[in-house]
Structures are given as structure tokens and as C-alpha cells.
C-alpha positions in Angstrom: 3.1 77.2 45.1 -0.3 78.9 45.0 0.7 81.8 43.6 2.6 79.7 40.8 -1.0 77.6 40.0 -2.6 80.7 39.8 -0.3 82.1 36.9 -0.2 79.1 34.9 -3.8 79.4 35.0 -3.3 82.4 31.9 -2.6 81.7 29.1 0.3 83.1 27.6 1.5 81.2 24.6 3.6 83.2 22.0 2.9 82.8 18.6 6.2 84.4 16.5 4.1 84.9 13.5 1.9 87.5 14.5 5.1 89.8 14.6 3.3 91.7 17.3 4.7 92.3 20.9 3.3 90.7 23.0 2.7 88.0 20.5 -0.7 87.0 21.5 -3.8 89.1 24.0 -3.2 86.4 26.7 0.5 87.6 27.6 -1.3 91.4 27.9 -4.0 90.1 30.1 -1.6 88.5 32.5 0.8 91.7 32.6 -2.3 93.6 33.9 -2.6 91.0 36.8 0.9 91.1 37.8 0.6 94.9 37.4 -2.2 94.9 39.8 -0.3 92.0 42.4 2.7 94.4 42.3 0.6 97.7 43.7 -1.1 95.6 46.0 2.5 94.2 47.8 3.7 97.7 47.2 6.1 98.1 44.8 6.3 101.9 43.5 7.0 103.3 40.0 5.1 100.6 38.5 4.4 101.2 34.6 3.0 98.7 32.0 3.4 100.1 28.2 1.8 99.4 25.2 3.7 96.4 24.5 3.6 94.7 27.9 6.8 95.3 30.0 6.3 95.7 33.1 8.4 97.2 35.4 8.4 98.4 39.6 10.8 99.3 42.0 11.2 98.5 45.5 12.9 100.6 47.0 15.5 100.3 49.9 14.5 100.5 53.5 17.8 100.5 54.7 20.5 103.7 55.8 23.2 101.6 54.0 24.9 101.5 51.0 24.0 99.1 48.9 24.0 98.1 45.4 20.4 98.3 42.8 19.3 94.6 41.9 17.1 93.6 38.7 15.2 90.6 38.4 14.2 89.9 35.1 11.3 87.6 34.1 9.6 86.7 30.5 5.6 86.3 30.6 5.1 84.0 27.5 5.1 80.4 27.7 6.8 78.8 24.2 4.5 78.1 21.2 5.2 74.7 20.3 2.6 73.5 22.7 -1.0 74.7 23.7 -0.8 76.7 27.5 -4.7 77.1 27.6 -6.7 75.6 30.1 -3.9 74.4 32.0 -4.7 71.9 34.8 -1.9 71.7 37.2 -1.6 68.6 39.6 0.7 68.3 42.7 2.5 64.3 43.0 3.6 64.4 46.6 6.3 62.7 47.7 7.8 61.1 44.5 8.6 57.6 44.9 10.5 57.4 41.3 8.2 55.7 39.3 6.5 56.5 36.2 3.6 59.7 36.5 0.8 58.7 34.3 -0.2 62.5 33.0 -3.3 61.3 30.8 -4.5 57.5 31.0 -7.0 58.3 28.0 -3.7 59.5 25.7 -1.0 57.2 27.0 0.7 60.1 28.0 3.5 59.0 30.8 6.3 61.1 32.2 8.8 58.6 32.5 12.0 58.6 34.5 13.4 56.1 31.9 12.8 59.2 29.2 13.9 61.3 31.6 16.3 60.7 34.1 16.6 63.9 36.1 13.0 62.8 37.4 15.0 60.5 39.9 17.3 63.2 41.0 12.9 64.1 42.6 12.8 61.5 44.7 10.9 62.3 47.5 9.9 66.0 47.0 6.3 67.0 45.5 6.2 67.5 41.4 3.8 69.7 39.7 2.6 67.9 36.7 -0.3 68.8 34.0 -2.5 66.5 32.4 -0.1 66.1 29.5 -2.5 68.3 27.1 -0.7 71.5 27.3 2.5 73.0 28.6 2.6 73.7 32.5 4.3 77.3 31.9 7.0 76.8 34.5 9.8 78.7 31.8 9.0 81.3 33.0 5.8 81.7 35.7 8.2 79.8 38.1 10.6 82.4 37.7 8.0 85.2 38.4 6.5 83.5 41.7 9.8 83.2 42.6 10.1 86.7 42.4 6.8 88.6 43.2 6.7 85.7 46.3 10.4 87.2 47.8 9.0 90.2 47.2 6.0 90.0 49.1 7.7 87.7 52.5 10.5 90.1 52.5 8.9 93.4 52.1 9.7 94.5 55.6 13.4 93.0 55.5 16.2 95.2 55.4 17.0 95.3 51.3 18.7 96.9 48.5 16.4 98.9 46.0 15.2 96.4 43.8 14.1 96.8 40.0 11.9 94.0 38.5 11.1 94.0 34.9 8.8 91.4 33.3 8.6 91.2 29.5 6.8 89.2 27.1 9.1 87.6 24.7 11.3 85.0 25.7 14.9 84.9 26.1 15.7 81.8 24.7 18.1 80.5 21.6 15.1 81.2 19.5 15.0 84.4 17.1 12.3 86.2 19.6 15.2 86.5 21.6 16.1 89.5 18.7 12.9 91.1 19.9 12.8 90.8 23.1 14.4 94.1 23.3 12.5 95.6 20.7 10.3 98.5 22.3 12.3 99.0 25.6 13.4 102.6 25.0 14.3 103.3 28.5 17.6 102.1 30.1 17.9 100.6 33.6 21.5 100.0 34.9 21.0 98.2 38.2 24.5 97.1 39.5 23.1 93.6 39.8 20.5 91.5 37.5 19.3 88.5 37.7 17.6 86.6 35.3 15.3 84.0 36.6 14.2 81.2 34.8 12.3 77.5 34.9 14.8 74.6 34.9 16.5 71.4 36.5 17.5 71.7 40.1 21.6 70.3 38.3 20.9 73.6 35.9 20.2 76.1 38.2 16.1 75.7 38.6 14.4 79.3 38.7 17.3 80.1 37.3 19.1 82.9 39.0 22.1 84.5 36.5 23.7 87.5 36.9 23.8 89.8 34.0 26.3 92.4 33.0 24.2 95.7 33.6 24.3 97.9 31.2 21.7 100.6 29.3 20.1 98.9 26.8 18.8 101.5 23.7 17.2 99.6 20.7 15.2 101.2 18.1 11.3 100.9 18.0 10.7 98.5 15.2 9.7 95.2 14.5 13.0 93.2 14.2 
């Protein structure tokens, strides 16, 4: 959890009309912090180009064979809402009623608007102040994975690659981009995509992807 509240404190917010990758300073400025989280747990062949993708390998500690995983995160947070100045809060122990974000605003997060709130019951939420976006799709995802990374580091494990990138893979045409300036291929035999979501979808969403070498030409799409 702390390391989550710590990354939704940058702000990341894309903005698809700047035609830039990454889309706005803020998703650069974060990669460098990750960049720097990553040496410090250990990871080797970490590099972070021009255009913020990140990648590091950790690599197996174990006499085994065993297969190459990827775990895939995106750094920017969507643009239809502001992600500056973000002011997480923790409700412990849901009890199933409404969570009044902002009192001022009338903002409520309601279980009446959204039911999947009572599926909660019980378990501690992470809320904001119902100003900006909390960031969880996809600095959920990345905790997820930089925090495995660093209470497993001595486990027995297969050589990992992670790759954090700034546009989103979403429905939305960024996703066209998203591969846009990766010129290098990586074919781990496993990948995972994590992403922010409902517990009934899959939260921290972990998919496997059909590896394959990925060559795109460098160009805005």
C-alpha cells in the first residue's frame, strides 16, 4: 500500500493531443523514479529511452529450467480527469454504506451507483477526495509488480522481464501508439499484463499474452 500512495502521488495524466510520447513531462518524471526503485531492489539491464519505457530484468537464481516471464505495466493515468495533487485516503473496514469523497462538492461514492462497492464489505478502500483520479489503472498494477519483486528477490524464480510504458492499453486510439518507439523485441515465453480493476474482473489484472517480437516503425501513429 505504501508503495502504491507514493506513486499516485505523480502525476501522470496523458494528454492524446500533444502527439508526443510520453504525452505529458509528468509520465517521464515518474519513469525516472521507478528507474531508480528498480536499481535499488536490483534488477539488472535496466534502460529508460527517450520516450519513457522502461525496462529490467531479473534474472533467475535457480539451476532449473524454466520459462522467461514479462510483466507489463502502463505509467499514464487517463486524461479525462485531473491526476495532480492527488490525496489518497484509506476507509478501513467498509461497512457498505455510502463514502462521502468531498462534503464541500457533494461528491459521494455510492454503492447504489455502484454496486461492486458491496462486493467490499469489510476490506479497507483507497478513496481520493473526489477532485482528481486516484491512478489505480495502472499504479496498482506496477506496485503490484515492483512489490513481488522486491519480497521475492531471494525466492527461487524464473528470469523475469518487466517493461513499463507510458501509453495506455486501453480501447482508446493511444492504444495504436503504445507501440510506437519500441524498436527492440522481447519474447518472454510468458507475459502478463497487469492492470487496475474489480476483484469479479480480475483486479491488478494479471493476463497472459501471446509472446511474440513486436517491430513497429518509429513514427507518430
Amino acid at each position: 500500500v505504501e508503495r502504491f500512495l507514493k506513486y499516485v502521488s505523480f502525476d501522470t495524466q496523458s494528454n492524446e493531443e500533444t502527439r508526443l510520447t510520453p504525452s505529458t513531462p509528468g509520465q517521464m518524471v515518474f519513469a525516472k523514479y521507478l528507474k531508480s526503485e528498480l536499481e535499488s531492489l536490483g534488477l539488472e539491464e535496466i534502460t529508460l529511452d527517450e520516450y519513457g519505457y522502461l525496462f529490467a530484468t531479473l534474472p533467475a537464481n535457480t539451476e532449473k529450467e524454466v520459462p522467461t516471464i514479462g510483466f507489463i505495466a502502463h505509467m499514464d493515468t487517463s486524461p479525462d480527469m485531473s491526476g495532480k495533487d492527488v490525496t489518497p485516503r484509506i476507509v478501513e473496514n467498509y461497512n457498505g454504506s455510502d463514502i462521502v469523497l468531498n462534503a464541500e462538492d457533494r461528491v459521494i461514492l455510492s454503492p447504489a451507483q455502484f454496486p461492486e462497492l458491496l462486493a467490499h464489505k469489510g476490506e479497507d478502500l483507497i478513496v481520493t477526495n473526489g477532485k482528481t483520479l486516484l491512478g489505480a489503472d495502472d499504479k496498482a498494477g506496477i506496485a503490484e509488480i515492483v512489490e513481488h519483486r522486491a519480497a521475492t528477490a531471494t525466492a527461487p524464480c524464473q528470469a523475469d522481464v518487466i517493461f513499463f510504458h507510458p501509453p495506455g492499453i486501453t480501447l482508446f486510439p493511444r492504444v495504436l501508439r503504445a507501440t510506437n518507439h519500441y524498436r527492440v523485441g522481447i519474447a518472454p515465453e510468458k507475459q502478463n499484463a497487469l492492470r487496475g480493476g474489480h476483484l469479479a474482473k480480475n483486479t491488478l489484472l494479471h493476463r497472459q499474452v501471446k509472446p511474440r517480437v513486436v517491430r513497429v516503425r518509429d513514427e507518430q501513429a
